[in-house]
C-alpha positions as a printed NumPy array, in Angstrom:
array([[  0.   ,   0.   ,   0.   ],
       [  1.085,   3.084,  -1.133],
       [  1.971,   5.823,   1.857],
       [  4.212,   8.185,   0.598],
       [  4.137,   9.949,  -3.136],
       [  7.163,  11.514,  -4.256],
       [  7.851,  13.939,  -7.364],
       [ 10.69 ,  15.055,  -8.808],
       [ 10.768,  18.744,  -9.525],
       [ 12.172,  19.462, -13.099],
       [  9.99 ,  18.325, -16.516],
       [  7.888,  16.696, -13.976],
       [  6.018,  19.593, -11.799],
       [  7.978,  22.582, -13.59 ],
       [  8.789,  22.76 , -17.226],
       [ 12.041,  24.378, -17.98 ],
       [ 14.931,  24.447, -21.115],
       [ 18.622,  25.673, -20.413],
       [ 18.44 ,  27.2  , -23.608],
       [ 16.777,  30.343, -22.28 ],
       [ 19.803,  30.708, -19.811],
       [ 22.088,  30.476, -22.277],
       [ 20.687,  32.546, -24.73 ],
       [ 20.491,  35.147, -21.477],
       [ 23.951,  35.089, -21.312],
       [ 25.02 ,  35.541, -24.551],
       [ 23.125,  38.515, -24.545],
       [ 24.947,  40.106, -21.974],
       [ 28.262,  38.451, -22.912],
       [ 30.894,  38.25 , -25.704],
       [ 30.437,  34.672, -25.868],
       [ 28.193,  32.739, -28.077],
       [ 25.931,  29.973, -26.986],
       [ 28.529,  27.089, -27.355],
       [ 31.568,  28.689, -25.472],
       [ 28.96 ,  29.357, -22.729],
       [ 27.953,  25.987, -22.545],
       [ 31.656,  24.807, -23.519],
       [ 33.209,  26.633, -20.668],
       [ 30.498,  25.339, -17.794],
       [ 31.247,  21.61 , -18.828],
       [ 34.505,  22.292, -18.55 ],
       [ 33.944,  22.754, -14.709],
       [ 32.411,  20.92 , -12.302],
       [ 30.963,  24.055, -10.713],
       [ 27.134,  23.581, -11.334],
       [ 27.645,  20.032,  -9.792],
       [ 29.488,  21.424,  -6.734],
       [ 26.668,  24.054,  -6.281],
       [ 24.083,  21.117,  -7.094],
       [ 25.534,  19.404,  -3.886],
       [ 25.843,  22.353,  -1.684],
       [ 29.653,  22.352,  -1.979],
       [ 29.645,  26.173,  -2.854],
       [ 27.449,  28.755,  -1.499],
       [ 25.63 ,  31.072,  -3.788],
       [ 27.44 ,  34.17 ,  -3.717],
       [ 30.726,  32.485,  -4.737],
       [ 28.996,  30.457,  -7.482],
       [ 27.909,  33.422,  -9.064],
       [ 31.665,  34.954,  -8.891],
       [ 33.567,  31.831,  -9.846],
       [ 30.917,  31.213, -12.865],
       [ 31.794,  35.022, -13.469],
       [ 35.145,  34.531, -13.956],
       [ 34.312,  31.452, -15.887],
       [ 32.508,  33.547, -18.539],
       [ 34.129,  36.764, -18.645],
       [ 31.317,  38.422, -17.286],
       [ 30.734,  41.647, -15.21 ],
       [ 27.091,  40.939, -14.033],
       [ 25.867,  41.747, -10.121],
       [ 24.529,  39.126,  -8.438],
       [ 20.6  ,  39.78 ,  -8.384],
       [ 20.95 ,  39.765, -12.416],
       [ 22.727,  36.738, -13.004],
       [ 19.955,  35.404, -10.667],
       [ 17.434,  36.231, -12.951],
       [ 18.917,  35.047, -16.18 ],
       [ 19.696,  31.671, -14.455],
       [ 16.172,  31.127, -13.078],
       [ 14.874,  31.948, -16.484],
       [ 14.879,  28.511, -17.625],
       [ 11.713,  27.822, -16.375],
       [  8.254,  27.574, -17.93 ],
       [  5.19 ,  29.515, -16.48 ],
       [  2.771,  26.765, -16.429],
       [  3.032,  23.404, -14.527],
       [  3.236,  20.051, -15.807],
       [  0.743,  18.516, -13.291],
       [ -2.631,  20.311, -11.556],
       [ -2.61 ,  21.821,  -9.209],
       [ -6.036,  20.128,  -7.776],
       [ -3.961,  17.102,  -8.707],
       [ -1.31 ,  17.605,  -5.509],
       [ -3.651,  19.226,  -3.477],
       [ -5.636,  16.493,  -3.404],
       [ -3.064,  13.971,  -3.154],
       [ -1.275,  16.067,  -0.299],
       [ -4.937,  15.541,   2.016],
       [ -4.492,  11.819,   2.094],
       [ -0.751,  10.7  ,   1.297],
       [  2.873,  11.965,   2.576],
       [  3.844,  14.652,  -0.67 ],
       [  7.466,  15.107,  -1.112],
       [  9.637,  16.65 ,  -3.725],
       [ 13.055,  15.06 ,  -4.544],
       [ 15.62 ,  17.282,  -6.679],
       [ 18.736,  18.095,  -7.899],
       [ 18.347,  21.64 ,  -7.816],
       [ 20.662,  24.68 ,  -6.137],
       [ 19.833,  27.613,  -3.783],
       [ 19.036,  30.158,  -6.284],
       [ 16.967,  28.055,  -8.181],
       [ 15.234,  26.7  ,  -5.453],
       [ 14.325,  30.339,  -3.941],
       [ 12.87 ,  31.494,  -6.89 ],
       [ 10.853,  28.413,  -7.708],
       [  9.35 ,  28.769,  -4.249],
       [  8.586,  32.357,  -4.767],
       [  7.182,  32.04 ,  -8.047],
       [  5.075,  28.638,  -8.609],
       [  2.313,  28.31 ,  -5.765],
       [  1.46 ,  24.542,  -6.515],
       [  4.913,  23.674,  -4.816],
       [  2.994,  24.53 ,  -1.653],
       [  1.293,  21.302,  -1.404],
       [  4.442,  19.32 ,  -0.737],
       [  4.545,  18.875,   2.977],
       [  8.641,  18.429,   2.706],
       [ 11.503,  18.399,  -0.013],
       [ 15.017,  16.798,  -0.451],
       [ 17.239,  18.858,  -2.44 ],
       [ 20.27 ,  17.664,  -3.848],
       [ 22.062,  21.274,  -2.238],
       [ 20.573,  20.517,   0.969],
       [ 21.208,  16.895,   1.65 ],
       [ 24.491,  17.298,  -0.301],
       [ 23.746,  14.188,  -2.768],
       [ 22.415,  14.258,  -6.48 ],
       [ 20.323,  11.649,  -7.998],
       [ 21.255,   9.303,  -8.974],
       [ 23.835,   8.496,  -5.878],
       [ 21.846,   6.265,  -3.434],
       [ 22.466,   8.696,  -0.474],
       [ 19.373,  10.97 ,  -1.776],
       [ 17.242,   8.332,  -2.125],
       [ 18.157,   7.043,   1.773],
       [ 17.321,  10.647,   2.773],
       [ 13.784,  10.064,   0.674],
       [ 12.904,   7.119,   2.527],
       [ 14.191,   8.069,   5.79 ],
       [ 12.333,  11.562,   5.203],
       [  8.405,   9.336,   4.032],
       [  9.064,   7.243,   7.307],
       [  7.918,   4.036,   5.395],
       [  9.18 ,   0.932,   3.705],
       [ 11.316,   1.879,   0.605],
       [  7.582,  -0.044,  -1.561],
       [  5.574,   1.653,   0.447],
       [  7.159,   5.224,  -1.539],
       [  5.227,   6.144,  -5.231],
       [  8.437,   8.325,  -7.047],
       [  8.448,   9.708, -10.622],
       [ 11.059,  11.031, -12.541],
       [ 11.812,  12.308, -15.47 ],
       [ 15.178,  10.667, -16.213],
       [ 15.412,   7.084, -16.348],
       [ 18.605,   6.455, -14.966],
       [ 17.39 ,   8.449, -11.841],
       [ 14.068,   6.071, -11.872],
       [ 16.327,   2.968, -12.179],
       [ 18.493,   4.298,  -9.26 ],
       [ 15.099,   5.029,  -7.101],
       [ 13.891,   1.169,  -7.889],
       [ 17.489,  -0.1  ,  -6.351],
       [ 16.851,   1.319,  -3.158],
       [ 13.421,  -0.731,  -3.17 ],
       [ 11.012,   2.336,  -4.362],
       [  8.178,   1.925,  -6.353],
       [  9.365,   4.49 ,  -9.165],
       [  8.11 ,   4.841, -12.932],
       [  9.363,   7.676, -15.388],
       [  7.08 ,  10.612, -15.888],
       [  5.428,  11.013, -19.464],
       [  2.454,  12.853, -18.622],
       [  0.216,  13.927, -15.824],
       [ -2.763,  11.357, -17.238],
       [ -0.193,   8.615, -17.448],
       [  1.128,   9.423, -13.64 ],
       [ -2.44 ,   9.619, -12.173],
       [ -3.267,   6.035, -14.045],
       [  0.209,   4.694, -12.542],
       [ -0.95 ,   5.967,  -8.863],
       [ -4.928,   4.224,  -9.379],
       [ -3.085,   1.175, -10.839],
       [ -1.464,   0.906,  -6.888],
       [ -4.539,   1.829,  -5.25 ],
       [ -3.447,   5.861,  -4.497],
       [ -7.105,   7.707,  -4.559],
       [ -7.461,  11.569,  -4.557],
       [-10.901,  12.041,  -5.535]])
């Protein structure tokens, strides 16, 4: 029996492409869009910030330097945030509902500035009644350590957990810790996939 229902945050609840971020900084930079993206693989930065290795403020500088940019912080802010979408991928009714009856959590790989904005700006993340962030519990999917924090977090059995995600590899990393985890298509194909177990809303 189903107890706990766990979403990830990215293509699943909020839209987003990195090409608007890029595209933001080329505006504002000599660079085009392939150095930009070039010169951040070349680092491990975003990962480091992903885990909580580097704090905002220094992120911002070191990616800075990375780019050749002279930005100040609160507008590199907003041309990083602007990769996501305006309109959810789920309903809203949809996690209200389930948050009434079920344990909602949200399970990310995200970073501080994203984060902070995304709470700011989409309401429907208020029906999650906890989260664990990849910059918080300093682990990304798909190391096992976030999904420990998950289950320890839901206070159930591992199959007693209901966890979509975009990826595959991160839904394959979810099922070796004993989840019950399916890759997210659509809202109409998660909502059959939570009747199929029994999960109710209505």
């Amino acid at each position: 029996m189903i107890k706990t229902v766990i979403f990830d945050l990215g293509k699943v609840i909020i839209p987003f492409d990195f090409m608007r971020g890029y595209q933001g900084l080329e505006a504002i930079s000599s660079l085009s869009v392939a150095e930009i993206r070039r010169r951040i693989a070349s680092t491990d930065l975003v990962q480091r910030f992903e885990t909580g290795m580097v704090d905002p403020q220094d992120f911002v500088a070191q990616l800075s330097r990375t780019l050749d940019l002279d930005i100040s912080y609160d507008q590199f802010c907003r041309i990083w945030s602007s990769i996501f979408l305006p309109d959810p991928l789920v309903p809203d009714s949809l996690l209200q509902a389930l948050s009434r009856r079920y344990l909602l959590l949200l399970l990310s790989n995200t970073n501080a500035i994203h984060f902070e904005m995304l709470e700011r700006t989409y309401p429907i993340l208020r029906h999650f009644h906890d989260r664990i962030l990849s910059h918080v519990v300093r682990a990304m999917k798909p190391s096992p350590a976030i999904y420990q924090a998950a289950i320890a977090r839901a206070g159930c059995a591992p199959e007693e957990i209901f966890f979509t995600d975009d990826i595959p590899d991160y839904v394959a990393a979810a099922r070796r810790e004993g989840i019950d985890a399916v890759q997210f298509e659509s809202s109409a194909q998660i909502e059959r996939e939570l009747r199929a177990r029994g999960v109710t809303w209505d």
